[in-house]
C-alpha positions as CSV (number, residue, x, y, z in Angstrom):
1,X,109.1,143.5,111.7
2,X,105.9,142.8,113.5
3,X,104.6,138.8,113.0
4,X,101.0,139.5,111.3
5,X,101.0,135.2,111.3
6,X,99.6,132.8,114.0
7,X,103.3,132.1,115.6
8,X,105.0,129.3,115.0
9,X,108.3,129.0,116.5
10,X,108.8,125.2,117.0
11,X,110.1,124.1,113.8
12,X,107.4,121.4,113.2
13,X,104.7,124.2,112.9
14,X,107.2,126.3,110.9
15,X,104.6,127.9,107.9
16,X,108.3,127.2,106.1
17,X,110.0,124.4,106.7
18,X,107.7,122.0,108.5
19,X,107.3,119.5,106.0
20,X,111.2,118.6,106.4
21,X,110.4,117.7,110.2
22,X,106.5,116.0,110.4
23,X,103.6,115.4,108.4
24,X,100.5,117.3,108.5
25,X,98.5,114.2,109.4
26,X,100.9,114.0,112.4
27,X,100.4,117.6,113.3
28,X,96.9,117.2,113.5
29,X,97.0,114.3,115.8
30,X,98.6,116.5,118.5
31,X,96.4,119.6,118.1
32,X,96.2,121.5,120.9
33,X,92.1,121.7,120.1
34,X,91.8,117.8,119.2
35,X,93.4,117.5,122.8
36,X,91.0,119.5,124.9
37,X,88.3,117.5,122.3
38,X,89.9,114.3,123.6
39,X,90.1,114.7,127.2
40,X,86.3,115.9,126.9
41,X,85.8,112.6,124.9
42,X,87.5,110.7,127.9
43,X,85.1,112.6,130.6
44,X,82.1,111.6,128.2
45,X,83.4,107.7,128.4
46,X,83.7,107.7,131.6
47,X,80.0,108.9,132.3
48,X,78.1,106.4,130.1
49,X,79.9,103.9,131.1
50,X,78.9,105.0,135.0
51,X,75.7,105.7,133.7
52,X,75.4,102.0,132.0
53,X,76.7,100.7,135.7
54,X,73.6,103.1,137.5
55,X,76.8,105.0,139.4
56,X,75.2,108.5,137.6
57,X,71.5,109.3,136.1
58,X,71.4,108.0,132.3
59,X,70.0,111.2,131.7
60,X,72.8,113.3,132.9
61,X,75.6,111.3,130.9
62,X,73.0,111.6,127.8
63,X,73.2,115.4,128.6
64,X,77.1,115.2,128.8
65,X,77.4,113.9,126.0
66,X,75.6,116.3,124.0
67,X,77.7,119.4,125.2
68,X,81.3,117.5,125.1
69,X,82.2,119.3,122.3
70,X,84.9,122.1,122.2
71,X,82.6,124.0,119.7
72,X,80.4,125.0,122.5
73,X,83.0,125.9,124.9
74,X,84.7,129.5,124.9
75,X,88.0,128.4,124.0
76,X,89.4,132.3,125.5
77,X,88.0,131.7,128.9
78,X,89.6,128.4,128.8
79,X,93.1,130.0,128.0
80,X,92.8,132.2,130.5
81,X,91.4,130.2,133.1
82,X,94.5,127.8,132.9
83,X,96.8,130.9,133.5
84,X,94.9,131.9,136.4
85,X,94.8,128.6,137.6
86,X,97.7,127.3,136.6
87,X,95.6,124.2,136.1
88,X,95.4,121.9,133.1
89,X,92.0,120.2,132.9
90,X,89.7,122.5,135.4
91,X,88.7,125.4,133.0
92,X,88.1,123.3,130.4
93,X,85.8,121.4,132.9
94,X,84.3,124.7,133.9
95,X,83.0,125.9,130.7
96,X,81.8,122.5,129.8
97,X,79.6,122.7,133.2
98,X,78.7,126.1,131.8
99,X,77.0,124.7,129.0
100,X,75.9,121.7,130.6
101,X,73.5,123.2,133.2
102,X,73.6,122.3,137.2
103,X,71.7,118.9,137.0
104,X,73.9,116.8,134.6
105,X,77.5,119.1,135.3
106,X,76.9,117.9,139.3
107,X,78.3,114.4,137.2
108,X,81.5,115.4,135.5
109,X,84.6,114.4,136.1
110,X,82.9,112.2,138.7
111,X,85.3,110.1,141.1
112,X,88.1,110.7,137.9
113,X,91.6,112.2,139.2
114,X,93.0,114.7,136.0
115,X,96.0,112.4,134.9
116,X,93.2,110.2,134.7
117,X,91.8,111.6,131.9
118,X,95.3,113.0,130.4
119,X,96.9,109.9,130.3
120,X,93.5,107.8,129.2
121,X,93.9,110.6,126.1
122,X,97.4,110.5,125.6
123,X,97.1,106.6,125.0
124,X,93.9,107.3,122.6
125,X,96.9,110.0,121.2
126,X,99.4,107.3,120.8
127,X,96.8,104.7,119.2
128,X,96.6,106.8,116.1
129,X,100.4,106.9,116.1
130,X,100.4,103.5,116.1
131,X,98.0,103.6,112.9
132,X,99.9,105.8,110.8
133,X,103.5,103.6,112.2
134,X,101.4,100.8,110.7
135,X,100.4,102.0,107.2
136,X,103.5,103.9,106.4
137,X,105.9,100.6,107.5
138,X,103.6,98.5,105.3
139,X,104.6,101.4,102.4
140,X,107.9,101.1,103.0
141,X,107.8,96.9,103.3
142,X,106.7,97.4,99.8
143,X,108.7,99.5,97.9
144,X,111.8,97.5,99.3
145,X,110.2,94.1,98.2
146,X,110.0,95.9,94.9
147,X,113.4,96.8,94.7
148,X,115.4,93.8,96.5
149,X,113.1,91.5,94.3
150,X,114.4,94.3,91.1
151,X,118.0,93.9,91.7
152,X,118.5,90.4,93.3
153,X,121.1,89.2,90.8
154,X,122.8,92.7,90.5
155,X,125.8,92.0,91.6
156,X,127.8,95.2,93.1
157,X,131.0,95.8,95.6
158,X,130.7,94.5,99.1
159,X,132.2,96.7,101.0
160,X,133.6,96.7,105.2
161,X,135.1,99.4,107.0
162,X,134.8,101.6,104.4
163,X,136.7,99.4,101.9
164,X,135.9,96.8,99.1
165,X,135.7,93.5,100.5
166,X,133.8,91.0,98.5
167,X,131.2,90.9,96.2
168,X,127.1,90.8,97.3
169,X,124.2,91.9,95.6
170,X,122.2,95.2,95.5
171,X,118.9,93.0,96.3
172,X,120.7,91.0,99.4
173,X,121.6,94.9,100.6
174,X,117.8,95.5,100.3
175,X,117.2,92.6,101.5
176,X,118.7,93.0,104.9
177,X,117.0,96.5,105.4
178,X,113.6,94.7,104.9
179,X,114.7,92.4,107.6
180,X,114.8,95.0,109.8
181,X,112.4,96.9,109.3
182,X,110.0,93.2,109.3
183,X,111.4,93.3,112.8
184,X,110.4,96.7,113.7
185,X,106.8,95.7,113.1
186,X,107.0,92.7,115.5
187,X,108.0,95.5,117.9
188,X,105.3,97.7,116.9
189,X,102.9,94.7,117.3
190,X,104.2,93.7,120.9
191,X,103.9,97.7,121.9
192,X,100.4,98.0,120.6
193,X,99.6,95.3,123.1
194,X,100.8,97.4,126.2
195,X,101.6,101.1,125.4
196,X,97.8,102.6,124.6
197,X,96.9,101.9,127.6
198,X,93.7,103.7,129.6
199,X,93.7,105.1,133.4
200,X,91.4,105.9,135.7
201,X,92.5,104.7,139.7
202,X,91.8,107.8,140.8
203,X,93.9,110.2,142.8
204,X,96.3,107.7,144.7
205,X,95.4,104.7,142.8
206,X,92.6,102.7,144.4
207,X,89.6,103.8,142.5
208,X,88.7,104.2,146.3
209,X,86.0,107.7,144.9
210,X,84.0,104.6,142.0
211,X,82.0,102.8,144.9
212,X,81.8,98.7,144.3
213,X,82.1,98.5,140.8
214,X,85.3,99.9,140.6
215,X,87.0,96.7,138.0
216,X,83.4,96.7,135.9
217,X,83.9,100.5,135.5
218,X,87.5,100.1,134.4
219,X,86.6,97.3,132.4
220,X,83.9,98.8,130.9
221,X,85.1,102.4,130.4
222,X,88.4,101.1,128.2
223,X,86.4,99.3,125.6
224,X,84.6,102.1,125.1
225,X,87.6,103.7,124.0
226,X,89.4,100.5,122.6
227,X,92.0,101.0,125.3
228,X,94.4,98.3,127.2
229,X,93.1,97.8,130.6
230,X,95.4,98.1,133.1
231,X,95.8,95.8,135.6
232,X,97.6,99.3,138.2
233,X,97.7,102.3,138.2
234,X,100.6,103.9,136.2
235,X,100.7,107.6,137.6
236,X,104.2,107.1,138.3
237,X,104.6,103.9,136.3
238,X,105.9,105.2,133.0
239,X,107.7,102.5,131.3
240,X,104.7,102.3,128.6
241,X,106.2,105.8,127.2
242,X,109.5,105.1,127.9
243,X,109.5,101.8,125.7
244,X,107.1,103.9,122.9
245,X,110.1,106.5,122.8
246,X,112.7,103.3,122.2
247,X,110.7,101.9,119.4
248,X,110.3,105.2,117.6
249,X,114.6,105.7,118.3
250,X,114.9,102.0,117.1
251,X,113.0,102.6,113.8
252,X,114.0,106.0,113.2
253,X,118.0,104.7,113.8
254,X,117.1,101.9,110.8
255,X,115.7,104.6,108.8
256,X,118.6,106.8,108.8
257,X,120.9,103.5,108.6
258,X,119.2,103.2,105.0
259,X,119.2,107.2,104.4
260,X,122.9,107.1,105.4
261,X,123.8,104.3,102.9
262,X,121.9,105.7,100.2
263,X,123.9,108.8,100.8
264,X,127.4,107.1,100.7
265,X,126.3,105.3,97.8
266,X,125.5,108.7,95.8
267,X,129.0,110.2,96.6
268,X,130.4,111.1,92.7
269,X,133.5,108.5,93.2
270,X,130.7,105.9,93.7
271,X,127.4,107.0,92.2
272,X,125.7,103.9,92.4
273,X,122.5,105.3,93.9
274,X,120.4,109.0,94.2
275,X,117.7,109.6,95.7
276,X,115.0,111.2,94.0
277,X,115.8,114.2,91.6
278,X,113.8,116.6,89.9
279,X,114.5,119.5,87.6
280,X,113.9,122.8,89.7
281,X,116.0,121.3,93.1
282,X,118.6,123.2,93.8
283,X,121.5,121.9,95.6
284,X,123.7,125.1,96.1
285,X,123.5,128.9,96.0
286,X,127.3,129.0,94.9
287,X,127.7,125.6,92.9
288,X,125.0,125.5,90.6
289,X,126.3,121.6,89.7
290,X,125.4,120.3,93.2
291,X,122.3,117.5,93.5
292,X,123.0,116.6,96.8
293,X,121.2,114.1,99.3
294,X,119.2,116.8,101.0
295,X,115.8,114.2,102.0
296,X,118.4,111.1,103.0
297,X,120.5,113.4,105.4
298,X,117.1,115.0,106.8
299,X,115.9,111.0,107.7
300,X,119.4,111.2,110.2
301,X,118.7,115.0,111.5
302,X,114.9,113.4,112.5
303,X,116.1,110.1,113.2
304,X,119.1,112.4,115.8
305,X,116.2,114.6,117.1
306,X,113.9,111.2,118.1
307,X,117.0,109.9,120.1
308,X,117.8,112.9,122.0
309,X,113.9,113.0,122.6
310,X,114.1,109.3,124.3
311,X,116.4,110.1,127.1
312,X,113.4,112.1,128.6
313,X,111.4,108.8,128.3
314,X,113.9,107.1,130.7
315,X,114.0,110.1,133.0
316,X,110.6,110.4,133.1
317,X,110.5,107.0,134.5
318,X,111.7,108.2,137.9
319,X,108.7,109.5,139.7
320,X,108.0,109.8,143.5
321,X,105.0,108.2,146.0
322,X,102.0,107.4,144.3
323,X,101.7,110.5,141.4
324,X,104.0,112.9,140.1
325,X,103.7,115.8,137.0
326,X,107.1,116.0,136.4
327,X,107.0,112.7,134.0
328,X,103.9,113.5,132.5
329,X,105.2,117.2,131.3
330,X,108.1,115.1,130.4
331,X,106.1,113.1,128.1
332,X,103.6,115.9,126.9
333,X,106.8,117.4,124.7
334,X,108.7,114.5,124.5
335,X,106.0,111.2,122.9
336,X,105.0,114.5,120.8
337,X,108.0,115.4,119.4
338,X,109.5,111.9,118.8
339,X,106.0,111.3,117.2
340,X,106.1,113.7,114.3
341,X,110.0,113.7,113.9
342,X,109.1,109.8,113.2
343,X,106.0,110.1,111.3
344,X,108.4,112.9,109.4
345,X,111.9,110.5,109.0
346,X,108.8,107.6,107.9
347,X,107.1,109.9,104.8
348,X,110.4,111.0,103.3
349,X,111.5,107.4,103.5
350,X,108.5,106.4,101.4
351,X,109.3,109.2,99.1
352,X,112.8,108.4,98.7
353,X,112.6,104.4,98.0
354,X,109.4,105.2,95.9
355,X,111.7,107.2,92.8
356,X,115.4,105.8,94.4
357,X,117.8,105.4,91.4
358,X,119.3,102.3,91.2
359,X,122.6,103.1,88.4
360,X,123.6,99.5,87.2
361,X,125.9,101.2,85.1
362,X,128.2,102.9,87.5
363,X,127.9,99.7,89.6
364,X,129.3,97.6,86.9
365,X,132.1,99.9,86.4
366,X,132.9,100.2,89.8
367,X,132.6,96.1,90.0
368,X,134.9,95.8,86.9
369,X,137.3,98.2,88.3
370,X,137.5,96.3,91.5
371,X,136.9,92.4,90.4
372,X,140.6,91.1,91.1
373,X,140.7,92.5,94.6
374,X,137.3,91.9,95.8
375,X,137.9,88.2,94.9
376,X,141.1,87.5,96.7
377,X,139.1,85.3,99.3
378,X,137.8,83.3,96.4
379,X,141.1,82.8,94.7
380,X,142.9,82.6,98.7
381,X,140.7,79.0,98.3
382,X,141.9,78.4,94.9
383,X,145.3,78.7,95.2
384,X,145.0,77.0,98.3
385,X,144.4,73.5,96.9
386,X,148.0,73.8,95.5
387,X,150.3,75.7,98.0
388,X,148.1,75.8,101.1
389,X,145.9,77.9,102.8
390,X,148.0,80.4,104.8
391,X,150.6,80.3,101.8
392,X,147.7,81.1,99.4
393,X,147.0,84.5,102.3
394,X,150.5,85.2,102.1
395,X,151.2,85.3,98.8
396,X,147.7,87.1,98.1
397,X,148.8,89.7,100.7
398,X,152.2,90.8,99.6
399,X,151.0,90.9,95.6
400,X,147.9,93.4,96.4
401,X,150.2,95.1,98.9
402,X,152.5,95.4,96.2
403,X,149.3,96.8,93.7
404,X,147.8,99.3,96.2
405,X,151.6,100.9,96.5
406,X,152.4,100.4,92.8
407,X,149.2,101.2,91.2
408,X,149.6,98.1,89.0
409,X,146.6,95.8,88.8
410,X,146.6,93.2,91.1
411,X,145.5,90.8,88.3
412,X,148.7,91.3,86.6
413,X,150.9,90.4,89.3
414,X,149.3,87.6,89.9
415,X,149.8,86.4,86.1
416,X,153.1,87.3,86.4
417,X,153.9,85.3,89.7
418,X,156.4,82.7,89.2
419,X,154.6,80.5,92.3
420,X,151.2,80.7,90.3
421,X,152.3,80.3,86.8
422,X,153.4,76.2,87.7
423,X,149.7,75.8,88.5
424,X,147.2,77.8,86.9
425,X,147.1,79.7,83.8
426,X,146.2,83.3,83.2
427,X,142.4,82.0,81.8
428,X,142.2,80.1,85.0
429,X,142.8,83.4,87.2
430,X,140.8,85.3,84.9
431,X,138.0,83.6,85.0
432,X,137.7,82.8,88.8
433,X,137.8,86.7,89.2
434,X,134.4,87.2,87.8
435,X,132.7,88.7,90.8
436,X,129.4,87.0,89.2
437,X,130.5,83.6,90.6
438,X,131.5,84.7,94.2
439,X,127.8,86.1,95.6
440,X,127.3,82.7,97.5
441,X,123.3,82.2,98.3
442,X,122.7,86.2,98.3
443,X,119.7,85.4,95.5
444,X,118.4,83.0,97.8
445,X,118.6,85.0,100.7
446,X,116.9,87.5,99.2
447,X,114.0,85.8,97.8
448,X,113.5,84.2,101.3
449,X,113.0,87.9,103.2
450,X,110.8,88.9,100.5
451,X,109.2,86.1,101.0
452,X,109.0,86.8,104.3
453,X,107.9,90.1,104.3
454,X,105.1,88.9,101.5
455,X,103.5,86.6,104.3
456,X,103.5,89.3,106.7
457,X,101.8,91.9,104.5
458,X,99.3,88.8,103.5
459,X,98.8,88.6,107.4
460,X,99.2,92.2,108.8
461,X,98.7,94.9,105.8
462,X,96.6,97.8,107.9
463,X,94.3,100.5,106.6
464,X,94.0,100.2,102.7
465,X,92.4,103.5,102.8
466,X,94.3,106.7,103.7
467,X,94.0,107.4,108.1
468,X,93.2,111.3,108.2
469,X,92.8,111.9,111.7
470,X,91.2,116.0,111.4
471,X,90.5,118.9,113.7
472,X,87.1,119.2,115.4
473,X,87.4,122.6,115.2
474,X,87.5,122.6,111.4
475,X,85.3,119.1,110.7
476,X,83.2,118.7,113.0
477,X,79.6,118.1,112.8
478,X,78.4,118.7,115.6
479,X,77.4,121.8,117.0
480,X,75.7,122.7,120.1
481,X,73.1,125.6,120.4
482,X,74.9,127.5,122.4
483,X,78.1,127.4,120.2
484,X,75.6,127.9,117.2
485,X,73.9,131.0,118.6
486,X,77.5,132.6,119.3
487,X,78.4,132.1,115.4
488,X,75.2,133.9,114.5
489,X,75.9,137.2,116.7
């Protein structure tokens, strides 16, 4: 069957099945149109601000400007050029001298080198990342100081290895993941401060083609586009990706932590949590019964994906002499990929925290079922203060032993222990079982990380509106006569 679609083989722009891998938003970021825009946008920063310095006629930069628009280029010739090329940026600078005319186009591109302007856009690229990183981890930072502050004093199983241990609360479990995810944002913070960085050394790195006024120009020309200025070159210097591709593996691997938990929590011997459920989602083709965790386990496959995606970041980090393409084409799939797998992994984590099902009942059930053996530590101490310590292990060890291989509650044989029944009673045992009284501080450390994580939002909450980075192909407003003219024949 013959595709009658635009073609979209990479899963991401799947018409299908996209919205399990990225976000539109995120999409949008990285299209291939809003790039070309960007780089053009990069050119146009770099004139005025060698215009502002008197290194190019005002004039000429004005015209520049007015042209830089990819709705008055031929976006075909461009296409073409690049495969008869087999370079990136010059057809694109082509057509834009096309439209330009001979006195200002003598200007473009003037004294820039082209990873120049593809990394100076890849950083503007990478700042709206960091936006929407921002917003949707200040989402999240709310839903789970909603629901660790919901269920501080529900007290459920503990559990290590796999196995009951001792008994904690649903909040403190929330709690921690809030800590964590707190800590990503100190990450995201620090990396804001050197990843979106701009370039523009020039083709070895000396700025040797910007006259005198090389550091004013580099000065000038990133705060024009709210970029770090570097202090070198980074042609070949590619940590700044490298440690972008780490963060996004580091919060991603949190995310699916949580996804995972929620997942093992939800089996049917434990149903203590679901994600969100609605009539019409079908689990099976063969077992119409099944609800299954279908949005936690696709946080892991993106938060998998992001990982394999950071090992080009640390290749990419070997380069050779003073430039080499090989990292950049590295990074150009790689930062994109990581980018909307991780703006994908954060949306259906909002999603799932936002209608999670917290089921006290089962959890009680499950805690009642459990109490005796998840408080052995607790009565370890108790029977301790009359027949020692390590007798008190002992004797604990053998009798739930003894339960696990017998089936007979543990409770029980401790009531019936000859040892025990000289010093405590069967109220006395009963009682000190009650999970309830065995959760040490987790209330307290749970209201302190949502306190925590209220300071922080008081501090750092970004962009109460909704960031909507669009297409200049499909929004924008401005259109050049020539591009104007073409619509109309």
């Amino acid at each position: 069957m013959e595709c009658t679609h635009s073609p979209s083989s990479h899963i991401t722009d799947s018409h299908f099945y996209s919205q399990g891998y990225t976000t539109a938003e995120a999409r949008r970021v990285f299209c291939d149109f809003r790039r070309l825009q960007r780089w053009l946008d990069v050119e146009v920063a770099l004139a005025n601000s060698q215009a502002k310095l008197g290194m190019i006629p005002v004039e000429a930069a004005a015209r520049l400007e007015e042209t830089a628009n990819l709705n008055c280029l031929d976006s075909d010739a461009i296409k073409q050029g690049i495969a008869e090329t087999g370079h990136s940026l010059i057809p694109l600078l082509n057509e834009w001298q096309r439209v330009s005319g001979p006195e200002a186009s003598r200007f473009i591109h003037y004294g820039a080198t082209t990873q120049d302007i593809q990394d100076t856009a890849q950083s503007m690229e990478l700042k709206e990342i960091f936006q929407i990183f921002k917003r949707d981890l200040d989402q999240i930072i709310s839903e789970l100081i909603r629901l660790a502050a919901e269920h501080k004093d529900l007290v459920i199983i503990g559990r290590t290895h796999g196995q009951h241990a001792l008994p904690t609360t649903m909040g403190l479990k929330m709690a921690i993941w809030l800590d964590e995810i707190l800590r990503h944002t100190e990450r995201l913070q620090e990396s804001e401060n050197r990843v979106p960085a701009s370039q523009l050394f020039g083709g070895v790195g000396t700025m040797a083609a910007f006259g005198d006024r090389e550091l004013e120009l580099l000065a000038l020309f990133s705060s024009r586009l709210g970029l770090i200025q570097p202090t070198t070159a980074w042609h070949t210097a590619r940590d700044r990706g490298a440690e972008f591709l780490s963060l996004m593996a580091m919060m991603t691997g949190t995310l699916a932590k949580i996804a995972n938990e929620i997942c093992q929590l939800a089996k049917d011997e434990t149903g203590e949590l679901e994600e969100p459920f609605h009539m019409g989602k079908i689990g099976s083709t063969t077992m119409p019964h099944k609800r299954n965790p279908e949005l936690c386990e696709q946080v892991v496959v993106l938060a998998r994906l992001v990982k394999a995606s950071t090992s080009l970041g640390f290749e990419g980090l070997i380069n050779e002499h003073e430039r080499d393409y090989r990292a950049v084409r590295l990074e150009w799939a790689a930062l994109v990929d990581a980018s909307l797998y991780t703006c994908g992994a954060l949306s259906l984590m909002k999603n799932i925290l936002q209608g999670l099902v917290v089921r006290p009942d089962r959890i009680r059930r499950n805690l009642t079922a459990s109490a005796c053996l998840i408080s052995t530590e607790a009565l370890m101490f108790l029977f301790g203060d009359k027949i020692g310590k390590q007798a008190a292990h002992q004797l604990l060890y053998d009798a739930s032993m003894a339960s696990r291989e017998s089936g007979k509650p543990l409770l029980d044989l401790l009531v019936d222990h000859e040892i025990l029944n000289q010093h405590f009673s069967q109220e006395s045992i009963q009682e000190a079982i009650d999970p309830s009284r065995h959760i040490g501080i987790a209330p307290q450390i749970t209201d302190q990380v949502i306190a925590k994580a209220r300071l922080w939002q008081r501090d750092h909450s970004q962009l109460a509106g909704v960031f909507s980075p669009t297409c200049p192909l499909q929004n924008s407003d401005r259109r050049c006569p020539a591009f104007t003219a073409k619509e109309k024949n």
